[in-house]
BASELO-562012 format. One line per 2 residues: for each residue x, y, z of N, C-alpha, C, CB. Coordinates in steps of 0.2 Angstrom, whole numbers. Glycine has a CB too. Layout:
<rs>
X:Y:Z:X:Y:Z:X:Y:Z:X:Y:Z  ...
</rs>
This chain:
<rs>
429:630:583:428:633:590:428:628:595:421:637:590  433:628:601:433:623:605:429:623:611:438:623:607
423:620:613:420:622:619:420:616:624:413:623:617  421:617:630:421:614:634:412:611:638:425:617:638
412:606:637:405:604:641:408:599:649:400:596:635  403:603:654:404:602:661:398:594:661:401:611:666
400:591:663:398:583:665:398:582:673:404:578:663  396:579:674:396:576:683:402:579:684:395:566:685
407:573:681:413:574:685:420:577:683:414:568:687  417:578:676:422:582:674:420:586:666:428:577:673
427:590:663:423:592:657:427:589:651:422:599:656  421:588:645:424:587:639:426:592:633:420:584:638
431:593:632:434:597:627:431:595:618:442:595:629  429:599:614:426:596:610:427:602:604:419:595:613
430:602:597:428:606:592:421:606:591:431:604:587  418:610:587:412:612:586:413:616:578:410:616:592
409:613:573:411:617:567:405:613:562:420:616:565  400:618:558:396:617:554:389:619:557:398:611:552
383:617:552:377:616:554:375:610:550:372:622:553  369:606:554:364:602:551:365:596:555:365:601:544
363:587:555:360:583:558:369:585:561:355:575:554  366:580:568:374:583:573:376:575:573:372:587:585
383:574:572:390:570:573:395:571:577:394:569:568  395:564:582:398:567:586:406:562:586:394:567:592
411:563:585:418:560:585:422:559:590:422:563:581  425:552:591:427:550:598:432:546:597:422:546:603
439:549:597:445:546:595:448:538:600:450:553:596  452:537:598:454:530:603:459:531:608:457:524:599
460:528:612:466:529:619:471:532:616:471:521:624  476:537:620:484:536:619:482:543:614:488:527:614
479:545:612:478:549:604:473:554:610:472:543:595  473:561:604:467:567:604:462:567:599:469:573:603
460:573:602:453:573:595:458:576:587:444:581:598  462:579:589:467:579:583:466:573:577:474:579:587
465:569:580:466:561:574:459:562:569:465:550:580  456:566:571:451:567:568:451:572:560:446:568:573
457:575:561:457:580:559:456:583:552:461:581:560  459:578:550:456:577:541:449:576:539:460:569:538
443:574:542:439:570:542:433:575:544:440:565:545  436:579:547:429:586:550:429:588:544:430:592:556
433:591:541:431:598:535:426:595:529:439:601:531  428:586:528:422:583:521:416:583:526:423:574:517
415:582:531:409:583:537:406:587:535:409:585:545  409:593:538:405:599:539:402:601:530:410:605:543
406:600:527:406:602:519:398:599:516:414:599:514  398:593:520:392:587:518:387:589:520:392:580:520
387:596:525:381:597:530:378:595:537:377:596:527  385:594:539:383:590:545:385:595:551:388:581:544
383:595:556:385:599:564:392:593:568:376:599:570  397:595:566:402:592:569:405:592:575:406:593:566
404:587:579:406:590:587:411:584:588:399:590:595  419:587:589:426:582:590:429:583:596:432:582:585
425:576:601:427:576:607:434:572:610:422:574:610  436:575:614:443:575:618:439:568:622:444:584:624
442:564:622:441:557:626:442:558:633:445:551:623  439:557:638:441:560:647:450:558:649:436:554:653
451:565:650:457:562:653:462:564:648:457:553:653  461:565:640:463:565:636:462:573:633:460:559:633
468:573:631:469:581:624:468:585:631:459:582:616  463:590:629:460:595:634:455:593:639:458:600:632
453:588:638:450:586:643:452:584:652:449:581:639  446:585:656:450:584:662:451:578:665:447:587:667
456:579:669:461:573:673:453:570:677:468:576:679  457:563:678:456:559:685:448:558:685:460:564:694
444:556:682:438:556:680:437:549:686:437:554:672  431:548:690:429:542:692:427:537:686:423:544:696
428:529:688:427:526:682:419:520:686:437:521:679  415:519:682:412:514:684:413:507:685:408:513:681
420:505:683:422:500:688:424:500:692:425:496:687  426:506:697:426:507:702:432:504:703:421:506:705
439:509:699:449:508:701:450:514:695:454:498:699  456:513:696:459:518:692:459:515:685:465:520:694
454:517:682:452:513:672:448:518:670:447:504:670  449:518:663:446:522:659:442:515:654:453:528:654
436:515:654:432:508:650:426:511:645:427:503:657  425:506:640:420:511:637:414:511:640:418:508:630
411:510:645:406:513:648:406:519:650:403:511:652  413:518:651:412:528:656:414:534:650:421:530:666
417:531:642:418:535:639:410:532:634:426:536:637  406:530:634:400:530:632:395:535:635:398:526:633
396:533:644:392:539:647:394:546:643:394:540:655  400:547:644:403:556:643:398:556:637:414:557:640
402:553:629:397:554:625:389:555:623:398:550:623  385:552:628:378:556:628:379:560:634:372:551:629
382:562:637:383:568:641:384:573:635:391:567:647  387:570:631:388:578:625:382:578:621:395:578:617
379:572:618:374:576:616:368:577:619:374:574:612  368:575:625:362:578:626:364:586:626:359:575:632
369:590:628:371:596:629:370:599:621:379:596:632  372:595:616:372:600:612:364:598:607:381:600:607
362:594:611:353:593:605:353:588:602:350:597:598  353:580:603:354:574:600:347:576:595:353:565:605
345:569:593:350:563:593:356:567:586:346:554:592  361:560:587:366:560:583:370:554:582:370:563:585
374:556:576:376:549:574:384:548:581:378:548:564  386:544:580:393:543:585:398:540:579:390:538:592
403:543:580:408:540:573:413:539:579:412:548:566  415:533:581:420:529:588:425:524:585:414:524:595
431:529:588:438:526:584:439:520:589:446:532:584  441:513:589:445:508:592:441:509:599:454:509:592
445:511:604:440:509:610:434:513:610:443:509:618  434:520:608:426:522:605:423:518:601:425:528:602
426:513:598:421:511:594:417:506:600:425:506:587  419:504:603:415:501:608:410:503:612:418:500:611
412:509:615:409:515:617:402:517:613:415:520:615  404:520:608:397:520:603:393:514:602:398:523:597
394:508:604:388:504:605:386:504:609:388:500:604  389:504:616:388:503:624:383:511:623:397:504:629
385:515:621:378:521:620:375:520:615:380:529:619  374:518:611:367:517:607:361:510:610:370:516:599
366:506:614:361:500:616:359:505:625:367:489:617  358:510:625:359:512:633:354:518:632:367:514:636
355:521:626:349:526:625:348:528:617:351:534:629  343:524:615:342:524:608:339:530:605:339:519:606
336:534:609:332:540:609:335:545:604:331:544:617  345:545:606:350:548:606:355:548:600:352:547:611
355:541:600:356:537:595:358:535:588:354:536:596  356:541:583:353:537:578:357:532:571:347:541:576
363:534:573:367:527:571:375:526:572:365:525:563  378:522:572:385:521:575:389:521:569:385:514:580
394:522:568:401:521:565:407:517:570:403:527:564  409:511:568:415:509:572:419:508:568:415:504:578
426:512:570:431:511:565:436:508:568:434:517:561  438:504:566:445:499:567:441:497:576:455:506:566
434:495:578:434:496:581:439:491:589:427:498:580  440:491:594:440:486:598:431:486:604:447:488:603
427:482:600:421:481:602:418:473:605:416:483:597  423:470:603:423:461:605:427:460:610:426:456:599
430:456:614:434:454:619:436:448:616:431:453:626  445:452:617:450:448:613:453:441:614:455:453:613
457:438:610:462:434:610:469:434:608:461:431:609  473:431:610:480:433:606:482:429:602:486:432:610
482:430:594:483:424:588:489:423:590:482:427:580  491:417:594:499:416:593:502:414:587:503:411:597
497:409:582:501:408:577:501:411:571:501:404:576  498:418:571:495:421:568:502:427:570:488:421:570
503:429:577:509:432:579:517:428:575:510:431:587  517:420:575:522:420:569:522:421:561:524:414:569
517:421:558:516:419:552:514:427:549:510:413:550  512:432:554:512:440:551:514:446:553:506:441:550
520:448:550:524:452:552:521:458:554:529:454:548  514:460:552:509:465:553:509:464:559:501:464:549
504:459:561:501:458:569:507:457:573:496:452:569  513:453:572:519:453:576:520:461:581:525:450:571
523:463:573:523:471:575:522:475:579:521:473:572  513:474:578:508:478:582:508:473:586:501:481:579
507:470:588:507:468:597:513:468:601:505:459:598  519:467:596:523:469:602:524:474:605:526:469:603
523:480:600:522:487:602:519:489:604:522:491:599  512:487:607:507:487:613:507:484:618:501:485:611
511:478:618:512:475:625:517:481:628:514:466:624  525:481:626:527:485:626:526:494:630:528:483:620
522:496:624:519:502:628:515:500:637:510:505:621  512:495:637:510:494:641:510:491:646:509:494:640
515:487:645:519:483:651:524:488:653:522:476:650  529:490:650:533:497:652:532:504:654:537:499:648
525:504:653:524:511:651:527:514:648:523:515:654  528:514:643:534:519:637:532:522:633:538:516:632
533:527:632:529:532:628:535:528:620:530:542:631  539:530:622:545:527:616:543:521:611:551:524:619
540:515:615:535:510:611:530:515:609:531:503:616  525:517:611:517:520:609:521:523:602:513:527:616
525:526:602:526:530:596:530:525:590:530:536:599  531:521:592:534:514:589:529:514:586:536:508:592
525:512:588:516:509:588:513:511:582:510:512:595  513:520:583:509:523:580:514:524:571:507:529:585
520:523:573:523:523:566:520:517:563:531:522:565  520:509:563:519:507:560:510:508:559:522:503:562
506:508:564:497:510:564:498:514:558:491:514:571  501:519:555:500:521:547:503:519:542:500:526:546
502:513:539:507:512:534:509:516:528:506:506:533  505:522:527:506:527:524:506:533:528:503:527:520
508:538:526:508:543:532:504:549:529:515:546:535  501:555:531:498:561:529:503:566:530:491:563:533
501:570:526:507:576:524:509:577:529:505:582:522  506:579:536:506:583:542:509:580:547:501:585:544
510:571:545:511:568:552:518:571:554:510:558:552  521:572:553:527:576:559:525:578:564:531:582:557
522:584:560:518:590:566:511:588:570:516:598:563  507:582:567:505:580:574:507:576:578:500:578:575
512:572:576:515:569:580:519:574:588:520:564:575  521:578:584:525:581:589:522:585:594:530:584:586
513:588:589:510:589:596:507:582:601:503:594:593  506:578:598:504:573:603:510:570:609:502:567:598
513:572:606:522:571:612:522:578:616:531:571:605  517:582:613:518:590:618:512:586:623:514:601:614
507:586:622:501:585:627:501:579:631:495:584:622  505:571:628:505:566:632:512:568:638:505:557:627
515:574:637:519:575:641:516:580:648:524:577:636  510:581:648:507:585:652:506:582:658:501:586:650
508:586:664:506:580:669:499:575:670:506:585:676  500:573:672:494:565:672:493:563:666:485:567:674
493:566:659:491:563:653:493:556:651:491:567:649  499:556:652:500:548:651:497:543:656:507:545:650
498:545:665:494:541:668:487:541:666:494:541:674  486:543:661:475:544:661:477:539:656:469:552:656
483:539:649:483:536:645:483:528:648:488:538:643  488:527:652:491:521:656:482:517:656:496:525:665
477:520:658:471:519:662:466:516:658:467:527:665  468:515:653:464:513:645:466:507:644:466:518:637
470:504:648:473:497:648:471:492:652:481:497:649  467:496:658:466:493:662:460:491:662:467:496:667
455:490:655:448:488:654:449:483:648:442:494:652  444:477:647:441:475:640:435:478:638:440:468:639
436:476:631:432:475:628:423:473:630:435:473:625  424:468:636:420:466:639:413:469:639:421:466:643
414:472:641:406:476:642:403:479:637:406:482:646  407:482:631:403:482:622:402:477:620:406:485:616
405:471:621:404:463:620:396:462:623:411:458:624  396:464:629:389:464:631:383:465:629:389:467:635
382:472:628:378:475:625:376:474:616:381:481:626  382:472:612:379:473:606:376:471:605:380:474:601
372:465:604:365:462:603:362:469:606:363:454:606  361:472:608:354:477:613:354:483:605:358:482:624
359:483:601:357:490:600:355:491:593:363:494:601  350:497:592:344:496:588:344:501:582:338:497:593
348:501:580:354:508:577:356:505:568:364:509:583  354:508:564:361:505:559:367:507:560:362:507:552
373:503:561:379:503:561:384:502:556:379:500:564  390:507:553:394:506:547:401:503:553:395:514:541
403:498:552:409:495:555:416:496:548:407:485:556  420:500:548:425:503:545:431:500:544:426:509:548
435:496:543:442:494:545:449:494:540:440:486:547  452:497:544:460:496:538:462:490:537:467:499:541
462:486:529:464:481:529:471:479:531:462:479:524  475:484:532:482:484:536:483:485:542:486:486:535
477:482:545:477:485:552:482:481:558:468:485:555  487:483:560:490:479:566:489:476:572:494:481:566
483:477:574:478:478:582:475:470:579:471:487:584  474:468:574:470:462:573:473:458:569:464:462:571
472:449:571:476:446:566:472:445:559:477:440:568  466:446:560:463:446:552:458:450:555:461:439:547
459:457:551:456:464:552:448:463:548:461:471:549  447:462:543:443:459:540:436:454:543:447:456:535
440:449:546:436:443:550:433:447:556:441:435:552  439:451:560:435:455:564:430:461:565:439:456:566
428:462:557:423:468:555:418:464:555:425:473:547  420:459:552:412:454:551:411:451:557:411:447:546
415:450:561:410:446:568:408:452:572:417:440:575  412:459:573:405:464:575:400:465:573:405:468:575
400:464:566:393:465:561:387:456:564:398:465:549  391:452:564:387:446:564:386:445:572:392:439:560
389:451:575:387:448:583:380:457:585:400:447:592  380:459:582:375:463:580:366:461:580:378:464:575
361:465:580:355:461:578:355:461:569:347:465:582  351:456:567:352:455:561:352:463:556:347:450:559
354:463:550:351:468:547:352:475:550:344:466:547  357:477:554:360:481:557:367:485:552:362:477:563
373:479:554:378:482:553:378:479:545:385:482:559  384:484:544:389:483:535:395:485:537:387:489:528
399:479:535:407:480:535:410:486:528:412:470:533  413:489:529:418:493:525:425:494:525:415:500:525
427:489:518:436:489:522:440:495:517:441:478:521  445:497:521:450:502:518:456:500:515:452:506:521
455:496:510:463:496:508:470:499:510:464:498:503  474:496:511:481:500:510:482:502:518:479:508:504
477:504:523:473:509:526:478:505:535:461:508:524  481:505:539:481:503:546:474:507:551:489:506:549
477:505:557:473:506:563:468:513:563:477:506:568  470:520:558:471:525:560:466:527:552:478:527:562
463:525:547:461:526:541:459:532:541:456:521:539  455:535:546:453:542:546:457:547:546:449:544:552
464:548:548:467:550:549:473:550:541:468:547:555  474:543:542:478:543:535:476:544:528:479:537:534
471:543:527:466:544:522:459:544:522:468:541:518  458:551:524:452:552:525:447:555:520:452:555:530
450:557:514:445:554:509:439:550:506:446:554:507  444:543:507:443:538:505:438:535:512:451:534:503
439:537:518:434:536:523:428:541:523:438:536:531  428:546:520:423:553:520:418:549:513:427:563:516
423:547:507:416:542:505:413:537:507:418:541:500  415:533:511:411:528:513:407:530:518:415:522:515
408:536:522:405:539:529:399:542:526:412:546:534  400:548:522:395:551:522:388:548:515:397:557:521
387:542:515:384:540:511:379:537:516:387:537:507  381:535:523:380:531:527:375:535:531:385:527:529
378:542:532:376:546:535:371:550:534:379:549:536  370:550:526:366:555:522:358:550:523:369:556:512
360:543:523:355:539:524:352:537:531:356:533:522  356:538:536:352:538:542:352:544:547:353:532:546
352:549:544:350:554:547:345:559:545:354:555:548  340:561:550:335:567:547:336:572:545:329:569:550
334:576:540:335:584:541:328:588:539:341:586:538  329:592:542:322:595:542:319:597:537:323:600:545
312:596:535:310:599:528:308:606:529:303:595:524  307:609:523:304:616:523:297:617:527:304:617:516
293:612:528:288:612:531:289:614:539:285:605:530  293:609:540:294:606:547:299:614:550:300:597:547
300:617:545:306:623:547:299:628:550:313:627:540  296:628:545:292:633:545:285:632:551:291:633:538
285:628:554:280:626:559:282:625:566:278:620:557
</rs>
């Protein structure tokens, strides 16, 4: 069931599907809540209240959102705001499962309102402020790949790169990927949607870089070990986890797995997810129901 939540400045588009402690899913730029797709149904099956939001700007979500850096950017703060904008709407707290620039996101909201909170997932996240491995761009056809097809997307605006991009981000594919690909080519063909897209480029990492020391949450950091967004995807799961408060995060890497592990194989992410979940989240006893 798709419901829209009304926000200051705009609304968030959001599946909704299950009962029990609430998860809230926050896909990355360029992408819908669609990427999540595979990954709701072991959710909901595990007992969990699954809410898969439209990132501002993005999917069905609305256009032209005001940004807190104040220009036309889409930054993880303002898609952090949104995110507790949802749950408070739908009854935190909750965990936050935040793909690449949500992975940022969901820290920037968990060091901002811990009440809300109560633990993070960042997959494949971008939550550090980057550098460009040059020699790392000669020596690995992985990371070559993927950077140029992101600079590309983004210095040209091209949707033609973006979809370059995204062939190689799965280096295996799911049954389906035709037909979402081809819906994602319906929707980023919407008026404004690729300029919203375009708007996701215009921020770093910065400001989650900021925050994670503040946040007070256990955190499962997820990564594909064929991820092409990093020169060593691995080293970059641990420096989130090591730039964390102690005793916080746990790296979990995915074999086989690019930028997109939820998506590609989200089995193999549902086991490592809901174990993590089962452990830091409450659910009600029979006492507590009954009182």
């Amino acid at each position: 069931m798709t419901e829209f939540v009304t926000l200051e400045h705009g609304r968030i588009a959001c599946d909704v599907a299950g009962d029990g402690p609430l998860v809230v899913l926050s896909h990355g730029m360029g992408t819908w809540r669609q990427e999540f797709r595979h990954l709701v149904g072991p959710l909901v099956a595990a007992g969990y209240r699954v809410v898969n939001a439209d990132m501002r700007g993005h999917g069905e979500s609305s256009l032209d959102w005001p940004s807190v850096t104040g220009k036309e950017a889409i930054s993880r703060t303002d898609v952090a705001h949104d995110l507790l904008g949802v749950i408070r709407h739908f009854g935190g707290p909750a965990v936050i499962i935040g793909h690449s620039l949500s992975g940022g996101s969901a820290t920037i909201a968990a060091a901002e309102a811990p009440e809300l909170v109560s633990a993070i997932v960042e997959v494949d996240p971008f939550t550090l402020t980057q550098q460009l491995h040059v020699g790392t761009m000669i020596t690995s056809r992985r990371y070559r790949r993927g950077m140029l097809r992101l600079f590309a997307t983004q210095g040209l605006k091209s949707p033609t790169w973006w979809f370059r991009y995204l062939d190689i981000a799965y280096p295996t594919k799911p049954a389906d990927q035709d037909s979402y690909l081809d819906e994602l080519r319906t929707v980023l063909r919407q008026p404004g949607r690729w300029a919203e897209f375009m708007k996701t480029g215009a921020t770093t990492p910065a400001d989650a870089h900021a925050r994670i020391a503040d946040i007070r949450c256990p955190a499962l950091v997820l990564m594909g070990a064929e991820d092409p967004d990093f020169a060593d995807p691995e080293a970059e799961a641990e420096a989130v986890v090591a730039a964390m408060p102690p005793g916080l995060g746990q790296v979990a890497m995915v074999a086989g797995a690019g930028h997109y592990p939820h998506a590609q194989c989200a089995d193999r992410v549902a086991d490592l997810v809901i174990p993590f979940l089962d452990r830091h989240t409450a659910r009600p006893t029979p006492e507590s129901v009954s009182h």
